[in-house]
N, C-alpha and C positions, 0 to 999 in steps of 0.2 A: 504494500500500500504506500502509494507516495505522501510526501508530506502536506498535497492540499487537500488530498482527501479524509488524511488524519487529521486536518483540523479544521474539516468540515464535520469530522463524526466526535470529534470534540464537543463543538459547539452543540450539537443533535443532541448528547447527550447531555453535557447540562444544562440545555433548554427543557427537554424530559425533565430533569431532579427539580428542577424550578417550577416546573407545571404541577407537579407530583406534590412538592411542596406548601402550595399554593392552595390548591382545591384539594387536597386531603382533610383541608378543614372545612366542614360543613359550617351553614348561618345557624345552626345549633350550637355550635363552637365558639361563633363570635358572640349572640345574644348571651351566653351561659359567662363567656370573660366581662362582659357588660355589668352584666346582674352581679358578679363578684365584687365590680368596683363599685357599684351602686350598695352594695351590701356594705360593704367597707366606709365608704363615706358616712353612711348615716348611721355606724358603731361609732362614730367620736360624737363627742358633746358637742364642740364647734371645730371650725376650721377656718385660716388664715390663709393666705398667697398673698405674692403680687405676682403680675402678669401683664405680657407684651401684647399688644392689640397692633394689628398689621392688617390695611387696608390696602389694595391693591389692583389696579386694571390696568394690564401692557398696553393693551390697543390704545389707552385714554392717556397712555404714560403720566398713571397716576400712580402714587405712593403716598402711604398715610404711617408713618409710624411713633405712638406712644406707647405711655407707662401706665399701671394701675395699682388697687389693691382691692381686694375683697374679703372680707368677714363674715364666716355663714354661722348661723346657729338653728336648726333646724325650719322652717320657713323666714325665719326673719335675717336679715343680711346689712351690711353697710359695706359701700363701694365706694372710691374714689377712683376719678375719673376726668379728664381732659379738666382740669382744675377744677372740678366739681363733687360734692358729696350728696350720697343718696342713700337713704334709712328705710327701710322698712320693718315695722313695729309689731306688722301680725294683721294690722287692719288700714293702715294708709302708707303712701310713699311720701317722704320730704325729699326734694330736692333743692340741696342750699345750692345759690348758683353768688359765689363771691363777686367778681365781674360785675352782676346787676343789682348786688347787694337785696337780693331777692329772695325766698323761701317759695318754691312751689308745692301742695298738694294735693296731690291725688289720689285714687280710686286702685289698685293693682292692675285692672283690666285696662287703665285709660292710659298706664305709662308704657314706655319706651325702652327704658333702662338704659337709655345713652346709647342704642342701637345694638347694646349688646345681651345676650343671654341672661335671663333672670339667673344669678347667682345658687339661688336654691333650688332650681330646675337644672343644674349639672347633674344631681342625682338620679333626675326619673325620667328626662325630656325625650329621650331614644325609647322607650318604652311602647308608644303609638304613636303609628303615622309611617314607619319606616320598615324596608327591608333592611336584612344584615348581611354582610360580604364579609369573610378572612381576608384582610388585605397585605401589605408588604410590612418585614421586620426592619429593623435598624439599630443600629447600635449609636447611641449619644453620649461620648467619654465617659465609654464602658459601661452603662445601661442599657438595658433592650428593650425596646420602643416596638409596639406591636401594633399596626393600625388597624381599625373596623370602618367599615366601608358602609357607610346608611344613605338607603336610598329611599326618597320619599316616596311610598304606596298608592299614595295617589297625583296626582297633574300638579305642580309645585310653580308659578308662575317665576317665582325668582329663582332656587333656589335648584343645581341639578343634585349632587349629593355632600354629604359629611364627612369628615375622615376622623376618628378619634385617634389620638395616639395614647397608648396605656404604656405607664412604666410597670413591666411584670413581675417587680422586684417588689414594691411601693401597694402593688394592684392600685395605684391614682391615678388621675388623668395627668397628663404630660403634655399634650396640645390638642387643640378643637381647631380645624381646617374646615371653611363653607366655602364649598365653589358656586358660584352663581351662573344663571344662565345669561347673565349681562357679559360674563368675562371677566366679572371682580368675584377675588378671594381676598377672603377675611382669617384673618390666624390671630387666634388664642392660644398665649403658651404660657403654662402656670411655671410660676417662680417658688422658690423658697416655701415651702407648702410647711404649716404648723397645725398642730391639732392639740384640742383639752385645752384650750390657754386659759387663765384665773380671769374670766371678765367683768365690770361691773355689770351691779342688776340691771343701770340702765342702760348699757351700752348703746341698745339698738332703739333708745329715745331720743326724741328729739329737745332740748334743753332750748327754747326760746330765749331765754336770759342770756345767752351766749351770743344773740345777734339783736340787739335792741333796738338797730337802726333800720333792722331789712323790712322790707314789704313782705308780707305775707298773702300770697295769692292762689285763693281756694277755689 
């Protein structure tokens, strides 16, 4: 056998290990590492990050990239975000916006959350609405990064699919990738993740006395 054809039956082959790889894992495989890290999450009392928010569209040669920080304690959470803070307390959202020296709130169903995922929906939000795909592994200075591939179930105007990245060490989330049907991708990649932290009772209240000047706009 000459040498193009041995490394043509090269490649054949580890094209094969790589397929074999790939689909040996059933969406029974990915939902079931899913439900692990969802199980995991909501055994700690609370949990801390911060994380990189990256907004992106080549065609538009657009690039967006900040910093954040998030506080979850089972439905209720506090975010910081594009210089901005936002509480929720169980039954409304504040958002303190310094810049307009303003207080807005609202209703859960009526906010935004700064365009990004409600914080205490990392836990359950893959749950419905989504297929599951085993996607590609990776290694990130020596963690193994395993991605799940969710594809929305039904017609998604924005939105074609999801990629979770799981550190399989940790079982926590490691990055949230949305590809859009616009051509913009949006990445979430948690930082410095903390759990059990000693918080006050009222952490996730909103202290009016602390902004005396702002507008409050309900």
């Amino acid at each position: 056998m000459d040498n193009k054809n041995k490394t043509r039956k090269f490649f054949f082959i580890a094209y094969l290990f790589l397929s074999i790889g790939l689909n040996g894992q059933t969406s029974e495989d990915a939902k079931k590492l899913l439900d692990d890290v969802s199980s995991n999450l909501i055994s700690f009392e609370n949990l801390s990050f911060d994380f990189s928010y990256i907004l992106e569209n080549r065609p538009e040669n657009i690039r967006q990239e900040t910093n954040g920080s998030a506080t979850i304690s089972d439905n209720l959470y506090k975010i910081i975000f594009l210089g901005n803070e936002q509480i929720f307390d169980g039954e409304k959202i504040y958002t303190i916006v310094p810049e307009n020296e303003e207080i807005m709130i609202s209703s859960p169903e009526d906010s935004s959350d700064f365009g990004l995922l409600n914080p205490s929906e990392l836990f359950v939000f893959y749950k419905t609405g989504y297929a599951y795909q085993w996607d590609i592994k990776q290694s990130v200075k020596g963690v193994p990064i395993q991605y799940i591939k969710l594809i929305p179930s039904e017609e998604n105007l924005d939105i074609k699919y999801l990629l979770i990245g799981i550190d399989l060490r940790s079982k926590l989330i490691y990055k949230l990738i949305e590809i859009g049907k616009s051509d913009t991708i949006t990445t979430l990649t948690l930082k410095n993740i903390r759990t059990n932290l000693n918080l006050s009772q009222d952490f996730f209240s909103l202290d009016t006395d602390k902004y005396p000047d702002y507008y409050i706009n309900n």
